[in-house]
mmCIF file of the N, C-alpha and C atoms, coordinates in Angstrom:
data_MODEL
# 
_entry.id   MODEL 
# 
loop_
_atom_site.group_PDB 
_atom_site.id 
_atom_site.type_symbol 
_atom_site.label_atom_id 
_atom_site.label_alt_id 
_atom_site.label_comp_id 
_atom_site.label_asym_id 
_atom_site.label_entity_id 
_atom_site.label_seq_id 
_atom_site.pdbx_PDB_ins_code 
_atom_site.Cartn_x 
_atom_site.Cartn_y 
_atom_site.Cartn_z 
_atom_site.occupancy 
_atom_site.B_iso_or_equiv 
_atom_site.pdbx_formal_charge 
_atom_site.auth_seq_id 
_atom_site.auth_comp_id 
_atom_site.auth_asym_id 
_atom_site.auth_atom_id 
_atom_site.pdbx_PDB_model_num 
ATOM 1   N N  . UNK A 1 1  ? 0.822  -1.191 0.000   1.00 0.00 ? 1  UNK A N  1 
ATOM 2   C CA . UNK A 1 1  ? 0.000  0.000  0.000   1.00 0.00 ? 1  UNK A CA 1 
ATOM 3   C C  . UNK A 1 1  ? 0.872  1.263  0.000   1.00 0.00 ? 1  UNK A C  1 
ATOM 4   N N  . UNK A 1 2  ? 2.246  1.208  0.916   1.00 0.00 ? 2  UNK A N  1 
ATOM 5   C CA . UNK A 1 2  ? 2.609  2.461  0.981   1.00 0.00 ? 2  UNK A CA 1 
ATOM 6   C C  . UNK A 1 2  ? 3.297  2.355  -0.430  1.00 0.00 ? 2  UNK A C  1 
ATOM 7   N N  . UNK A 1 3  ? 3.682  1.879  -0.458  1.00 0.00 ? 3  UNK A N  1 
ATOM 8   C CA . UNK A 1 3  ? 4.891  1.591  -2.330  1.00 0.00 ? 3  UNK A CA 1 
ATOM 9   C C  . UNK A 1 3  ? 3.749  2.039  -3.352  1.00 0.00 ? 3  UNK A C  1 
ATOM 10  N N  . UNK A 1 4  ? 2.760  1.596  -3.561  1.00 0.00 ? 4  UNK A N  1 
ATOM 11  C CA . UNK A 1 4  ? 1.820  2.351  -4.059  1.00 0.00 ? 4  UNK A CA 1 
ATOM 12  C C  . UNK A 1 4  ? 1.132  3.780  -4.115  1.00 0.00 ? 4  UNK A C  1 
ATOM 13  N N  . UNK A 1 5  ? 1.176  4.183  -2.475  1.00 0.00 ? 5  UNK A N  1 
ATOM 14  C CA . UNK A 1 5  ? 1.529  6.046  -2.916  1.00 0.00 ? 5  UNK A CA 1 
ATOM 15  C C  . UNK A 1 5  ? 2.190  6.351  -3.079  1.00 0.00 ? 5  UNK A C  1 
ATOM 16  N N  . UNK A 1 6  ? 3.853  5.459  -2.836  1.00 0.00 ? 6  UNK A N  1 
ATOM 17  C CA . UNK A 1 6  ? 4.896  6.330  -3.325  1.00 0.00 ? 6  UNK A CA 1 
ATOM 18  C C  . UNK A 1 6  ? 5.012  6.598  -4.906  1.00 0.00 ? 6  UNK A C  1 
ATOM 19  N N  . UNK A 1 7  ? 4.570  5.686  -5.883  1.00 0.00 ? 7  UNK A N  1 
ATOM 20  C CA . UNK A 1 7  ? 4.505  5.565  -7.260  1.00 0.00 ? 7  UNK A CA 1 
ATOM 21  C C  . UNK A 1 7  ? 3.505  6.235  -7.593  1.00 0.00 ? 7  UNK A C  1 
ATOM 22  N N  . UNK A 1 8  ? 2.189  6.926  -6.557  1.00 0.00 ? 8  UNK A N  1 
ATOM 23  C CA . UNK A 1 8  ? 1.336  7.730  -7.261  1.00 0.00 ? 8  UNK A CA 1 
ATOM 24  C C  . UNK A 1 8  ? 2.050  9.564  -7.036  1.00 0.00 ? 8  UNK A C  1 
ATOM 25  N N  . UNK A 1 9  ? 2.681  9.650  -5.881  1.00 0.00 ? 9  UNK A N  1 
ATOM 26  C CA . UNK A 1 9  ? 3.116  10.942 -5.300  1.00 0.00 ? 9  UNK A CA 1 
ATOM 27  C C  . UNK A 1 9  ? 4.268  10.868 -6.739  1.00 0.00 ? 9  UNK A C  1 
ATOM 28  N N  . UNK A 1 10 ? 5.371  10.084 -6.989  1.00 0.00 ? 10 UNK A N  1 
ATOM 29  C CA . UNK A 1 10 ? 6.615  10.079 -7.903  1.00 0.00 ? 10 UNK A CA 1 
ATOM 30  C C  . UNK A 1 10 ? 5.432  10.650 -9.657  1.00 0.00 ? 10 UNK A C  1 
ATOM 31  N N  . UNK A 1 11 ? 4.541  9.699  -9.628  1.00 0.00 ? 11 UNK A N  1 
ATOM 32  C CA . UNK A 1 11 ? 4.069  9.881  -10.996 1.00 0.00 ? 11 UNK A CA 1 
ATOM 33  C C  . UNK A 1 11 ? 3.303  11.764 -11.129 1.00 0.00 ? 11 UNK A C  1 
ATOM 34  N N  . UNK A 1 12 ? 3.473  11.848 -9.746  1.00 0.00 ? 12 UNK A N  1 
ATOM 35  C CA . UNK A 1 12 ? 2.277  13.468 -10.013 1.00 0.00 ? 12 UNK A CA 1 
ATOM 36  C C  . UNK A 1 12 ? 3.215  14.520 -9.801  1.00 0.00 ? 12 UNK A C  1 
ATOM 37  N N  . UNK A 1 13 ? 4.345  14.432 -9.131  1.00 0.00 ? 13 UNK A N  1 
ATOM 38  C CA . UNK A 1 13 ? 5.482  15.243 -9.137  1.00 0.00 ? 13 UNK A CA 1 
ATOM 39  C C  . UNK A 1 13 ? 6.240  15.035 -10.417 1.00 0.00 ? 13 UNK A C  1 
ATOM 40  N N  . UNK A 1 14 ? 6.253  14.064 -11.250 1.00 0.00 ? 14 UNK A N  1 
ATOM 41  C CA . UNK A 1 14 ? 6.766  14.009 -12.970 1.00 0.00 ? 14 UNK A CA 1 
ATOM 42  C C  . UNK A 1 14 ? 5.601  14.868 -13.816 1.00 0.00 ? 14 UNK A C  1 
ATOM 43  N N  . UNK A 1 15 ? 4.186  14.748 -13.447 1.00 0.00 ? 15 UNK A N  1 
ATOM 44  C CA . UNK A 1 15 ? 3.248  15.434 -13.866 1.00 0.00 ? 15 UNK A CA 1 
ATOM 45  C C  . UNK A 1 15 ? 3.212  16.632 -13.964 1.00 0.00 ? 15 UNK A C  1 
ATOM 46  N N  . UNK A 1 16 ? 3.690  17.513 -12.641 1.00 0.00 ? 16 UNK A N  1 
ATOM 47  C CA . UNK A 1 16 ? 3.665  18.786 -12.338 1.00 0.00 ? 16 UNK A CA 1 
ATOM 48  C C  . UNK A 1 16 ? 4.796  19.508 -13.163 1.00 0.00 ? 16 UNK A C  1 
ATOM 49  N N  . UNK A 1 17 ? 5.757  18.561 -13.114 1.00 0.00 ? 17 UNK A N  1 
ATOM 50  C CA . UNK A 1 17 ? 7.811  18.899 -13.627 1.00 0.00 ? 17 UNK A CA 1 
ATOM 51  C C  . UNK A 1 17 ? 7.040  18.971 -15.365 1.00 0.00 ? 17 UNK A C  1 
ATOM 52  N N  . UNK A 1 18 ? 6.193  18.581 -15.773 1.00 0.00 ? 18 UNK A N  1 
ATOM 53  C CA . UNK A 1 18 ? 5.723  18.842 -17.571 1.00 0.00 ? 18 UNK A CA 1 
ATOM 54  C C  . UNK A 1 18 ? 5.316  20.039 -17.487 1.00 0.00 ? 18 UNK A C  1 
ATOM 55  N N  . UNK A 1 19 ? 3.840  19.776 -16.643 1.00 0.00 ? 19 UNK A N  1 
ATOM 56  C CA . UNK A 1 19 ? 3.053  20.820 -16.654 1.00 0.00 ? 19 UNK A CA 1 
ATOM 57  C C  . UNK A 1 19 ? 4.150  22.609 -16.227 1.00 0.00 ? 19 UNK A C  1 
ATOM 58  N N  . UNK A 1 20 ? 4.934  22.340 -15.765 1.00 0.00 ? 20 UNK A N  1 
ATOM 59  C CA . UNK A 1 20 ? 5.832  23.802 -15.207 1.00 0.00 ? 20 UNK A CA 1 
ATOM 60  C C  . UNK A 1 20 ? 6.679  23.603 -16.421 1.00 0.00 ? 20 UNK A C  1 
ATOM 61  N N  . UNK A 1 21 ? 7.028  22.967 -17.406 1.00 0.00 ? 21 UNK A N  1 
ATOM 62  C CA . UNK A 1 21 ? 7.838  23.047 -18.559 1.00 0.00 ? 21 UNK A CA 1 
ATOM 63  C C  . UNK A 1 21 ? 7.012  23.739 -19.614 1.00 0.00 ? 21 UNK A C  1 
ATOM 64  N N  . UNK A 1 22 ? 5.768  22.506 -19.596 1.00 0.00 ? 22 UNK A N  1 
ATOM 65  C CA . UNK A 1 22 ? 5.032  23.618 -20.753 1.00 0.00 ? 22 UNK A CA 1 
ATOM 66  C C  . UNK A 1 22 ? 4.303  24.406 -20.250 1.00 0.00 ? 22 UNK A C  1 
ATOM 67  N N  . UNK A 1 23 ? 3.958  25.204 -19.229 1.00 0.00 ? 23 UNK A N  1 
ATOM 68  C CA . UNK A 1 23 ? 3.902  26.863 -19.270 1.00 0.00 ? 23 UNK A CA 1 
ATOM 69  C C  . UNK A 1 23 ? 4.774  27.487 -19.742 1.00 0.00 ? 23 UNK A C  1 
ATOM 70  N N  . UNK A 1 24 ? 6.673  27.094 -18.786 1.00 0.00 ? 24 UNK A N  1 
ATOM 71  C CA . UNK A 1 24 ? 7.586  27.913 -19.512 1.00 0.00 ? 24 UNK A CA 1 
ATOM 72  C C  . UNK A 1 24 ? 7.451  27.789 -20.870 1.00 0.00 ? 24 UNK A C  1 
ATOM 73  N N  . UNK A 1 25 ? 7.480  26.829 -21.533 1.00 0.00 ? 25 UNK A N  1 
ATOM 74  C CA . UNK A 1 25 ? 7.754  26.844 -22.936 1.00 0.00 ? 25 UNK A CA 1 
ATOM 75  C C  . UNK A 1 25 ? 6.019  27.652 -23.837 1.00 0.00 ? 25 UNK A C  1 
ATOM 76  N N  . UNK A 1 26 ? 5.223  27.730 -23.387 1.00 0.00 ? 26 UNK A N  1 
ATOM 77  C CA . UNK A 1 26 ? 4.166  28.047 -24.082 1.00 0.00 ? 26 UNK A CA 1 
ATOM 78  C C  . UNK A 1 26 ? 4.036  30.020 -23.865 1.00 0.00 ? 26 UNK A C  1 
ATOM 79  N N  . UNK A 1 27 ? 4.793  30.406 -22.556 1.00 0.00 ? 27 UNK A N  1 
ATOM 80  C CA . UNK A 1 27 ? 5.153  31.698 -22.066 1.00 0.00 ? 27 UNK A CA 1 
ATOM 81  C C  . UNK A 1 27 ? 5.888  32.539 -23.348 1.00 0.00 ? 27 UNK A C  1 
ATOM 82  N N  . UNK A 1 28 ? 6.547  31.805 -23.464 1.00 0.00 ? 28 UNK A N  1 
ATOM 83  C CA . UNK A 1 28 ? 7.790  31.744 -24.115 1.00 0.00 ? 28 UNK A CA 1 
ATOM 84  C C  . UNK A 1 28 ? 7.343  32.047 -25.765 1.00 0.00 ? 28 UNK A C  1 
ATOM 85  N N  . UNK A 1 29 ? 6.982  30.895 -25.876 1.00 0.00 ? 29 UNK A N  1 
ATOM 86  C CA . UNK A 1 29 ? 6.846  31.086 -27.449 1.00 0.00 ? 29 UNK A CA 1 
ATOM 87  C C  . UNK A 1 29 ? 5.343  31.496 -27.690 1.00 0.00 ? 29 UNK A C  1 
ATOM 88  N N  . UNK A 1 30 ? 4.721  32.176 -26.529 1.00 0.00 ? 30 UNK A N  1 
ATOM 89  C CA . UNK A 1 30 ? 3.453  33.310 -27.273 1.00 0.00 ? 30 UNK A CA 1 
ATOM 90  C C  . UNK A 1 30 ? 3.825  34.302 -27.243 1.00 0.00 ? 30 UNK A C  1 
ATOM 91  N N  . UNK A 1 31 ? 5.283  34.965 -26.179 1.00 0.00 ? 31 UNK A N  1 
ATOM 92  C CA . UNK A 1 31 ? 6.082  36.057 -26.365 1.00 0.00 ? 31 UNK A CA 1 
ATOM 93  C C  . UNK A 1 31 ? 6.644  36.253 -27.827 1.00 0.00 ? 31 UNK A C  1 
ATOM 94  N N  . UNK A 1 32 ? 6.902  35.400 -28.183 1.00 0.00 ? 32 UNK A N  1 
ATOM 95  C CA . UNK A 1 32 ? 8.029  35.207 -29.740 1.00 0.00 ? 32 UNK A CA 1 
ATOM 96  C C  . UNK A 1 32 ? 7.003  35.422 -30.607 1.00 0.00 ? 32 UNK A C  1 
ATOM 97  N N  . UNK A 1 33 ? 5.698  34.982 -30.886 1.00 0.00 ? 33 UNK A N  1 
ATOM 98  C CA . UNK A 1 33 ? 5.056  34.609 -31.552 1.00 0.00 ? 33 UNK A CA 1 
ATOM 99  C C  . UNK A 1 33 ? 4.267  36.248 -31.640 1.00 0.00 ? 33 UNK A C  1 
ATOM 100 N N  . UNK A 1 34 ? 4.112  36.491 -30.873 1.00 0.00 ? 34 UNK A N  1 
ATOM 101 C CA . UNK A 1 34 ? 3.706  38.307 -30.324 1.00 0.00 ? 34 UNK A CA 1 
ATOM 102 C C  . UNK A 1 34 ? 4.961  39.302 -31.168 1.00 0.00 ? 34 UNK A C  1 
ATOM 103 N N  . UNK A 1 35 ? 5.618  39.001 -31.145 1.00 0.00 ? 35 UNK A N  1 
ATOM 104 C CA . UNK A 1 35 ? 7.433  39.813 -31.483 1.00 0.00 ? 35 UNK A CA 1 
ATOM 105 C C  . UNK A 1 35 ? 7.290  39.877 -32.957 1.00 0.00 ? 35 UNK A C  1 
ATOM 106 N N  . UNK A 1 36 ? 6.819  38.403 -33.421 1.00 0.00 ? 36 UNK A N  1 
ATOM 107 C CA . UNK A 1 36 ? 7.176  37.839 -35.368 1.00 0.00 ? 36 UNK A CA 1 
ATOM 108 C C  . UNK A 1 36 ? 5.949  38.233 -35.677 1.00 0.00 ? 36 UNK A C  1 
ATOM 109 N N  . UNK A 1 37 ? 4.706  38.389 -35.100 1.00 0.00 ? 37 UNK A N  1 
ATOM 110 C CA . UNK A 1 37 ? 2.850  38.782 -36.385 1.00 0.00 ? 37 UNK A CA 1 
ATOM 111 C C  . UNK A 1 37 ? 3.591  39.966 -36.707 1.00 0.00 ? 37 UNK A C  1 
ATOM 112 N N  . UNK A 1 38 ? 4.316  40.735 -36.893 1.00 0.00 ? 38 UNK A N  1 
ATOM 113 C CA . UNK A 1 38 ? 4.106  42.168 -37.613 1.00 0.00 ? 38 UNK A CA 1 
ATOM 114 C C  . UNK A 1 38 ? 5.343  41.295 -39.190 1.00 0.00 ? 38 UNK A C  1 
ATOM 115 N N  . UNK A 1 39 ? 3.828  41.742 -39.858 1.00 0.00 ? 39 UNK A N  1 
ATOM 116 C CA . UNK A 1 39 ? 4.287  41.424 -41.366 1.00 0.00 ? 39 UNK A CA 1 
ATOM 117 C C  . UNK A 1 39 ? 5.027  42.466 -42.325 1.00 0.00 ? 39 UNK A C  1 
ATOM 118 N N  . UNK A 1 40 ? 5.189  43.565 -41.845 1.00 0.00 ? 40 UNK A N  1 
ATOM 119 C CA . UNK A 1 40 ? 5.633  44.593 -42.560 1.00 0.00 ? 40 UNK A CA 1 
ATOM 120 C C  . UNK A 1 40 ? 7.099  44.777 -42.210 1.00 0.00 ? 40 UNK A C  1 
ATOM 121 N N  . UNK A 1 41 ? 7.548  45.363 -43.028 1.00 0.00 ? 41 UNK A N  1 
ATOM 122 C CA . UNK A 1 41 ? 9.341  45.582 -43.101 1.00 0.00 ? 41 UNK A CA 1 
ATOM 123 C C  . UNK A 1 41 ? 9.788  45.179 -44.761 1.00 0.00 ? 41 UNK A C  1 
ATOM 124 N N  . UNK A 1 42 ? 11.411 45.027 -44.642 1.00 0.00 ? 42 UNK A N  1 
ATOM 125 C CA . UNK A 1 42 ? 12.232 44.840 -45.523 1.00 0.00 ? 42 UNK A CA 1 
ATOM 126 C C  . UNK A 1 42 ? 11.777 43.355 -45.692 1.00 0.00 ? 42 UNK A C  1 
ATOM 127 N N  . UNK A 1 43 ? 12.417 42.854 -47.053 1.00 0.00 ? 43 UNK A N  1 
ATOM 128 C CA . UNK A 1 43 ? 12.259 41.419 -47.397 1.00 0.00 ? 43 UNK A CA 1 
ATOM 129 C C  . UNK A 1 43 ? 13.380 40.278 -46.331 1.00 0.00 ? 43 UNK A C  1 
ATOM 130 N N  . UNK A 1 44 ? 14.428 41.565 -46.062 1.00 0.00 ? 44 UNK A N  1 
ATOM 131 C CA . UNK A 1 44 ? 15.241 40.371 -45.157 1.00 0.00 ? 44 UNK A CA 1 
ATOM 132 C C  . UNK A 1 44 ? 14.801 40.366 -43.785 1.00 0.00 ? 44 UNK A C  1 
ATOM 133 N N  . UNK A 1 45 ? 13.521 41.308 -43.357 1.00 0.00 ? 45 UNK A N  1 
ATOM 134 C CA . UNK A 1 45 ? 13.289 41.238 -41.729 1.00 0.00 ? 45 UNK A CA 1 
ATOM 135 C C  . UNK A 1 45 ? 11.727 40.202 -42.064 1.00 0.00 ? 45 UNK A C  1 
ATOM 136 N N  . UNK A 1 46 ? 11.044 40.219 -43.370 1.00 0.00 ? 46 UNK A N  1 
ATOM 137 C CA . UNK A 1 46 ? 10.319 39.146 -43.244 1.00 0.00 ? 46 UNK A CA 1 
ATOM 138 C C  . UNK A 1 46 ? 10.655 37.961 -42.823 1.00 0.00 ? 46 UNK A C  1 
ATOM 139 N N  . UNK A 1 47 ? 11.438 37.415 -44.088 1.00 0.00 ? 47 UNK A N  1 
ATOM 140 C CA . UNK A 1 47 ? 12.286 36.340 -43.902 1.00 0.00 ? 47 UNK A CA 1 
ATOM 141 C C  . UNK A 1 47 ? 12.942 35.907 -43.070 1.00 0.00 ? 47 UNK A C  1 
ATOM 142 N N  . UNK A 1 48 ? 13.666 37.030 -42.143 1.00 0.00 ? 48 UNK A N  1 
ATOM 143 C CA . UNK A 1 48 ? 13.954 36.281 -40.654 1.00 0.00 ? 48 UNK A CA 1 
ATOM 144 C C  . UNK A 1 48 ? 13.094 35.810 -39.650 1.00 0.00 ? 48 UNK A C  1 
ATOM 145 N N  . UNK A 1 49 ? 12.084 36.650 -39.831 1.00 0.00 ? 49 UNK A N  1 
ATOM 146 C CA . UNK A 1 49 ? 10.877 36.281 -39.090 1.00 0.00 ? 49 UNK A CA 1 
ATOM 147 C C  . UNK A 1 49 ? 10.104 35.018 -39.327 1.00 0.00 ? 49 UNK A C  1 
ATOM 148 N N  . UNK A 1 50 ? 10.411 35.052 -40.447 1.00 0.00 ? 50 UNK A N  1 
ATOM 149 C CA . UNK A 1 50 ? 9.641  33.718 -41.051 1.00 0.00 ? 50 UNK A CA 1 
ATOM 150 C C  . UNK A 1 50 ? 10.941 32.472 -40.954 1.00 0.00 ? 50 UNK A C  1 
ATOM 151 N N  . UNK A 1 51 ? 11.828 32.701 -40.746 1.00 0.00 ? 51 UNK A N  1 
ATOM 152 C CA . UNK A 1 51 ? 12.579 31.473 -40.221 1.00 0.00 ? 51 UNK A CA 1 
ATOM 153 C C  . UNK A 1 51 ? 12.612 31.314 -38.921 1.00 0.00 ? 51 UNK A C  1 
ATOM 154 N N  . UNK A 1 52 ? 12.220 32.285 -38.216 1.00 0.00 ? 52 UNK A N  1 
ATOM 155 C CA . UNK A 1 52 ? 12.289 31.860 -36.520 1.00 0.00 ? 52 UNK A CA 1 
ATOM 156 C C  . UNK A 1 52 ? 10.836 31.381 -36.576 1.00 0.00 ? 52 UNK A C  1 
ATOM 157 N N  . UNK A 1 53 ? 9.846  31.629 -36.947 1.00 0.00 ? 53 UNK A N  1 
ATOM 158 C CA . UNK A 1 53 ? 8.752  31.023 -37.177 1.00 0.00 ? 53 UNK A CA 1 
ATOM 159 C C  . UNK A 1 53 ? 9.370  29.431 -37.691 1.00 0.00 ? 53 UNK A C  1 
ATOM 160 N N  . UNK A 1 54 ? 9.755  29.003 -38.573 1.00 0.00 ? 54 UNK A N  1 
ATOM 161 C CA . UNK A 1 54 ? 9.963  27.609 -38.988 1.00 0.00 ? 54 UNK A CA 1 
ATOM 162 C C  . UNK A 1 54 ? 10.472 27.391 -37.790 1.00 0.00 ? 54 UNK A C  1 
ATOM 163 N N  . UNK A 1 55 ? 11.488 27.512 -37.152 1.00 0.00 ? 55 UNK A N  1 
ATOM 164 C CA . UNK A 1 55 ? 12.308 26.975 -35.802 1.00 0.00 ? 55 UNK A CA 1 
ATOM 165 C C  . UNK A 1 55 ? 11.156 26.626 -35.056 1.00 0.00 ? 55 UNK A C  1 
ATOM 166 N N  . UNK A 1 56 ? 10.586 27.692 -34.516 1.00 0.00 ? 56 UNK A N  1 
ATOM 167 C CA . UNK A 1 56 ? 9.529  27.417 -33.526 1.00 0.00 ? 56 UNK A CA 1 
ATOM 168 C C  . UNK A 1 56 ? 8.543  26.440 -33.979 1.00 0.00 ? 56 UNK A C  1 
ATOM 169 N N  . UNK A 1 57 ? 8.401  25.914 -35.049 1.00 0.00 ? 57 UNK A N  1 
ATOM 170 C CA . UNK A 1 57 ? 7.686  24.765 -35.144 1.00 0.00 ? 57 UNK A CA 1 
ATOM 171 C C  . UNK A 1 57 ? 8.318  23.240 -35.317 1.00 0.00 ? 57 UNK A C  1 
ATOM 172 N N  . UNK A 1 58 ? 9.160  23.434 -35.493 1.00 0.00 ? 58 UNK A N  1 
ATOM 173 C CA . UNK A 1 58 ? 10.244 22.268 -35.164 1.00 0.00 ? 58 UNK A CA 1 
ATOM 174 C C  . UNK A 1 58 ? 10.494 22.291 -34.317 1.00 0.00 ? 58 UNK A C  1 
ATOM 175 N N  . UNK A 1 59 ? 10.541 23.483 -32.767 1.00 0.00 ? 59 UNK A N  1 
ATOM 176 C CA . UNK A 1 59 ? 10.727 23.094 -31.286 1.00 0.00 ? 59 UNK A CA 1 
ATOM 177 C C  . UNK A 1 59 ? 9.747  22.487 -30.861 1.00 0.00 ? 59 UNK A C  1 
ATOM 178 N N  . UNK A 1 60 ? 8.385  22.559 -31.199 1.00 0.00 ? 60 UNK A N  1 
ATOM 179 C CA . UNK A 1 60 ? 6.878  22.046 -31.292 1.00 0.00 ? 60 UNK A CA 1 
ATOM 180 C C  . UNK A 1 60 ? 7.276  20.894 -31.137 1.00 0.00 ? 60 UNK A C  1 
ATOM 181 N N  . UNK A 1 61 ? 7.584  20.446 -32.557 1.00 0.00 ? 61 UNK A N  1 
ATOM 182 C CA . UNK A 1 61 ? 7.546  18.986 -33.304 1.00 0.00 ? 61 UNK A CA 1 
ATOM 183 C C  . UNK A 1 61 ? 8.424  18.394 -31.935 1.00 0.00 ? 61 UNK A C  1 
ATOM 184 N N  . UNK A 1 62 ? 9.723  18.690 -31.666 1.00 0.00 ? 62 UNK A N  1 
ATOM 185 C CA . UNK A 1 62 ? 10.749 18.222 -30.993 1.00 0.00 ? 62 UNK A CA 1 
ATOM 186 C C  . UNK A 1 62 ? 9.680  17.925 -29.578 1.00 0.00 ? 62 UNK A C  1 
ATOM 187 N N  . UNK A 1 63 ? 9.318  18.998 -28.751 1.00 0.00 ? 63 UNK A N  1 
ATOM 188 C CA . UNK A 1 63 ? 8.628  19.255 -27.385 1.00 0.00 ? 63 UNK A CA 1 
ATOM 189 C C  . UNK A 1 63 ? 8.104  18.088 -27.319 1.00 0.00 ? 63 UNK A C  1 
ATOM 190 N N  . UNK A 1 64 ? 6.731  17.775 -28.149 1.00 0.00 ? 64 UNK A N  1 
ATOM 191 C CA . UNK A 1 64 ? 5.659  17.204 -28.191 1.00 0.00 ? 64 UNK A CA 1 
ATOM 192 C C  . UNK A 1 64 ? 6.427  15.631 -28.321 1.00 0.00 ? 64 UNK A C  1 
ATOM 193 N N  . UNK A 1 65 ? 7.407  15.642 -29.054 1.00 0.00 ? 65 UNK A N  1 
ATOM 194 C CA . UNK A 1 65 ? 7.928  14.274 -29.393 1.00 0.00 ? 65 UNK A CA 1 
ATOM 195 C C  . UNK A 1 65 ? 8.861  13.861 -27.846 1.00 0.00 ? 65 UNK A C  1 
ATOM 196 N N  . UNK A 1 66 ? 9.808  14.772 -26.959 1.00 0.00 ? 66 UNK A N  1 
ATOM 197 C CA . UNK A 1 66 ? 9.911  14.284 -25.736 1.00 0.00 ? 66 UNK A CA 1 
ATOM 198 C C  . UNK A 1 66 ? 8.458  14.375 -24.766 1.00 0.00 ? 66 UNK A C  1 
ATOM 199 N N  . UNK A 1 67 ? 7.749  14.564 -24.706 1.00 0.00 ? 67 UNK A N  1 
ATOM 200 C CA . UNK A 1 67 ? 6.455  14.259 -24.058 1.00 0.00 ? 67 UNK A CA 1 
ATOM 201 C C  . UNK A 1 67 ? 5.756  12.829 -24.088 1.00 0.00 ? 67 UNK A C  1 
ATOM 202 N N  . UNK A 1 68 ? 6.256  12.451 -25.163 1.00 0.00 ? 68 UNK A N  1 
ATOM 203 C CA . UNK A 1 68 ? 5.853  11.141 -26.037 1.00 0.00 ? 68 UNK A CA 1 
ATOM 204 C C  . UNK A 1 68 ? 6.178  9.981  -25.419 1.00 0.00 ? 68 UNK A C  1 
ATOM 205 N N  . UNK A 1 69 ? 7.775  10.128 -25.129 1.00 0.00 ? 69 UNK A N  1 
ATOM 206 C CA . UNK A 1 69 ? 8.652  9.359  -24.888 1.00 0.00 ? 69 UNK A CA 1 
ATOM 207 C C  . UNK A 1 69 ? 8.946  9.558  -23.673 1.00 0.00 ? 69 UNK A C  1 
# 
């Protein structure tokens, strides 16, 4: 019985350690994401914008894929 709350207390403190990752990470990249919507400028400040945009969806892809695992 007690080995059994210890594996429910271990599994909800791994729970919480996500949940406090993805706030930081969702904090984070609605800040960035706030920074890159302005579509106007030069062709090379689009384009940078629009590659930190690609990054940030490959940190997605990456995030979601250690969550997985």
């Amino acid at each position: 019985m007690v080995r059994r709350c210890e594996l429910n207390v271990g599994e909800h403190q791994r729970f919480n350690e996500s949940c406090e990752e993805y706030m930081t990470w969702y904090d984070t990249t609605t800040q960035t994401l706030q920074d890159l919507h302005n579509s106007t400028g030069t062709k090379e400040e689009v384009e940078n914008r629009s590659s930190k945009l690609k990054v940030m969806g490959f940190e997605l892809v990456q995030f979601k894929m250690n969550r997985v695992n």
